[in-house]
N, C-alpha and C positions, 0 to 999 in steps of 0.2 A: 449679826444684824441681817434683815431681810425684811422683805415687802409687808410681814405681816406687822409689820411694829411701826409701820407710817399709816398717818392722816391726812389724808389730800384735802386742803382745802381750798373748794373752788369758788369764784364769785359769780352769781346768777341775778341777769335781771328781766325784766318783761319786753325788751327788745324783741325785735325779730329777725335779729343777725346776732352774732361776735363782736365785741370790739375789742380791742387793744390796751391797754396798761400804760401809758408811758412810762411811768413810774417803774413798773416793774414788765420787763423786755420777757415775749414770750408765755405770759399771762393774759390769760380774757377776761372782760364780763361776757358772760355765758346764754346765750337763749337757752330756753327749751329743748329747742331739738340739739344745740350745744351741746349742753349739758350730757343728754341720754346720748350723744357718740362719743363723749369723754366717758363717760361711766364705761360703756363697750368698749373702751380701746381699751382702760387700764384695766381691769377685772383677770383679764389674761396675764397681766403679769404678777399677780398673787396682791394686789391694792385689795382689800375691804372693809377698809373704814374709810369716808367721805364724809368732812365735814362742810358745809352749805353756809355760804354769807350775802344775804341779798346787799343789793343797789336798787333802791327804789321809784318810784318819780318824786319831786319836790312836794307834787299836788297833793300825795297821798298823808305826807307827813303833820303832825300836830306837836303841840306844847307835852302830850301824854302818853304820844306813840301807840294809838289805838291800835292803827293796821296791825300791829305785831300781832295781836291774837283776833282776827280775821280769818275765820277756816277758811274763805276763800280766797286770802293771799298768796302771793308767791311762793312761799314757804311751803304753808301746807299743801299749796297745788303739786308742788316740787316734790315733797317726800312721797305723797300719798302716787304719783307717778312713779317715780324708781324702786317706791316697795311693791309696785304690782309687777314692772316688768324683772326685775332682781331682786327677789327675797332674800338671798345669801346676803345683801349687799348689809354692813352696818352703817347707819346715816348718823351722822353726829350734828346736833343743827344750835346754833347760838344762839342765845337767852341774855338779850341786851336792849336796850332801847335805843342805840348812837343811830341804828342806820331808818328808825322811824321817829327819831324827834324831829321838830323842826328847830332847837335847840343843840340836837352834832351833840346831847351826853347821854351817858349811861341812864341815868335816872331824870326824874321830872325836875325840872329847875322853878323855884320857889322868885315870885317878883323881888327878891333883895338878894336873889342870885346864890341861895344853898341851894341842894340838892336833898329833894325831899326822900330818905331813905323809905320810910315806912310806908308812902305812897307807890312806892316806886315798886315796891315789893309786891303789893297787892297786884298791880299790872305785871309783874313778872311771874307769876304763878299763873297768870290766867294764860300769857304767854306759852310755857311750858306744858300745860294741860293740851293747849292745842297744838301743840306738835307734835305731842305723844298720843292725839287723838288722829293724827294725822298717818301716825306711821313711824315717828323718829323711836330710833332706838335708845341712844345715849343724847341726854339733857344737858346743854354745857354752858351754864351761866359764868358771864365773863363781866359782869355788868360791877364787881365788888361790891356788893350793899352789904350791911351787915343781917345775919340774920337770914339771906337769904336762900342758903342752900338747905334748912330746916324748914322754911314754910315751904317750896319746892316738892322738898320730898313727901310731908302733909298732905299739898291738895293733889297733886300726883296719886297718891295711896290713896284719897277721897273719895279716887274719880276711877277708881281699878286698874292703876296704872304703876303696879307694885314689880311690876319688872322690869319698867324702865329704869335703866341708870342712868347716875349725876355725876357728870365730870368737869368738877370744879374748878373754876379758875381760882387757887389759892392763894398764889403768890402773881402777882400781877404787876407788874413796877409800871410805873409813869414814865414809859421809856422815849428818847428820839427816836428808836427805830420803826416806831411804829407808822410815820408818815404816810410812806408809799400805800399802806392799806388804807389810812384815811382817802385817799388821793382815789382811791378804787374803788372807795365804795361811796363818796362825796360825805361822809360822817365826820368831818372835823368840828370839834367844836364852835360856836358861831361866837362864844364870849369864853372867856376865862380859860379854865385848862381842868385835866383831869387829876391832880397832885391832891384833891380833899377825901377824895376814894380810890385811884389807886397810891401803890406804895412807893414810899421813897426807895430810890435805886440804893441808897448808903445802909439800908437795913436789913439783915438779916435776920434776926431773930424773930420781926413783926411776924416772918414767912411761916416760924415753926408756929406761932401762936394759933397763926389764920387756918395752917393745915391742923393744929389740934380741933378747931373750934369746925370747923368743916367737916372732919370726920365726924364729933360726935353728933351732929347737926343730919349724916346719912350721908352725905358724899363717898360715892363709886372708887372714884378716881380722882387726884389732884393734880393741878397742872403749874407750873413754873411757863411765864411767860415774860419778857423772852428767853430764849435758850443756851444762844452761843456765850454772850457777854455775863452768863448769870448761871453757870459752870457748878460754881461753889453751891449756888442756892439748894441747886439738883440733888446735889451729893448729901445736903443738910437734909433737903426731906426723903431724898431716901433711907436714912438711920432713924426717921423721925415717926416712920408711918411702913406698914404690914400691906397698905393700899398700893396697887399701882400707882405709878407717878407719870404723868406724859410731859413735857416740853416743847412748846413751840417754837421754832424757827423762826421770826418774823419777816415781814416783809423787807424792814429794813436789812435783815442777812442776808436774802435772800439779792438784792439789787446789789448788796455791796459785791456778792459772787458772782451776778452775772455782768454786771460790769465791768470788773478785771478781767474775766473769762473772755470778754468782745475785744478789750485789749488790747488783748494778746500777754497781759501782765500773769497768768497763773493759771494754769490747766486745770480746764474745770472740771473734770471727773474725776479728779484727784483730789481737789480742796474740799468741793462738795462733800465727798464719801467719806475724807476724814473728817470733814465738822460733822458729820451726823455720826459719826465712829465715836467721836466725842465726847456729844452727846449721850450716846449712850455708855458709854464709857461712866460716866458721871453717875448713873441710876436711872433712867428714864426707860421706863418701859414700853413707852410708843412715844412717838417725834410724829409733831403737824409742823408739814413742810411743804411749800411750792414747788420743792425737786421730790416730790415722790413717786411722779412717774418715770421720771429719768433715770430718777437714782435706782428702782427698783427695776428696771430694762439693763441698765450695768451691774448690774449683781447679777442678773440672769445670764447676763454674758462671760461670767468670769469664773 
């Protein structure tokens, strides 16, 4: 294991300073200039993949999540900026609507409160075009529609965008853990929950389905998210699938480690490095982690 097999993902908004995390200790939302001296610190210690998750203003948001494919949004302001100054860098950027609804879901919510899939799709292809018109390298819809990783890769290929890759969120569970990142990027849902698209935590089989239907659909790469509590999942699609597998660390792992670690309950360069040892242990062939530039700074030292 080593620096090339993590995905830093960091949180960016139009501020114009840093802020702080409460939720999770030692995490920013990121400015601008943020951003491009995080990119510069970690690059040197072998990080090159960066995945990007805006926090946006309220004002911007609507029932349909326009802003998301806005080439003058954050996003693509954000990629088309670090692909000029670091071409080496690979940008992995999310294809979801939570953090531009005014809704807090993945897809457009219907007045009797379903989740309009097939709407939702159509904005999320338009989504994806723009950020692969912007500079992203790998497409990573997290959003679960059905369907969606096939139109995706369609109007991408439409639009001359045949080498861009799709690194899909295939197994997604409707986890607690994922709080603290609600809490970061203000995306929580504002009614109901997300349990009608993503998957039950008691399921595993749903996972192999989602990853067959996902490959055949053009998916790059599959992802298990979360990571540490969904072990098994990992290990299921990597027998299932000739694809890379990635696994997300969530934010929820991520507080429960640095929590003890502040403590004093459990040394944290030791828990850390084994849960991501774990992880890969399990089948994953890259880990998106909030410790990716720690953990790849202690790997260089050892």
């Amino acid at each position: 294991m080593g620096p090339q097999h993590f995905i830093y993902p960091l949180f960016v908004h139009d501020g114009a300073s840093d802020e702080p995390i409460a939720a999770m200790p030692g995490c920013r939302r990121l400015s601008e200039a943020g951003l491009l001296a995080e990119v510069a610190r970690v690059l040197p210690l072998g990080i090159r993949f960066v995945a990007l998750f805006p926090a946006i203003d309220e004002s911007l948001k609507d029932s349909t999540g326009s802003e998301s494919y806005n080439p003058e949004g954050l996003i693509p302001r954000l990629v088309s900026t670090l692909k000029e100054r670091h071409p080496e860098l690979m940008l992995v950027t999310d294809v979801a609507l939570d953090p531009y609804s005014s809704d807090g879901h993945d897809g457009i919510v219907a007045p009797d409160g379903r989740i309009l899939n097939d709407e939702t799709v159509e904005v999320l292809c338009r989504q994806a075009v723009c950020q692969a018109r912007a500079g992203a390298d790998i497409i990573a819809p997290s959003d679960m529609m059905d369907g969606r990783v096939g139109a995706i890769r369609e109007a991408l290929d439409d639009e001359g965008f045949t080498e861009t890759s799709i690194l899909a969120y295939s197994a997604k569970y409707a986890s607690a853990f994922y709080g603290p990142f609600r809490e970061a990027l203000d995306s929580a849902p504002k009614g109901g929950d997300k349990k009608t698209y993503q998957m039950n935590p008691a399921n595993v089989r749903e996972a192999l389905r989602e990853v067959a239907l996902d490959q055949d659909e053009g998916a790059d790469m599959v992802m298990v998210k979360p990571a540490g509590p969904y072990l098994d999942v990992i290990a299921a699609l990597r027998q299932a699938t000739d694809l890379p597998v990635a696994a997300y660390q969530v934010s929820g792992e991520y507080a429960m480690l640095k929590a003890a670690a502040q403590q004093g309950w459990l040394d944290e360069r030791q828990v850390v490095l084994e849960s991501l040892l774990s992880i890969r242990r399990a089948g994953a062939d890259l880990i998106l982690t909030y410790y990716a530039a720690q953990a790849a700074s202690w790997l260089g030292e050892a």
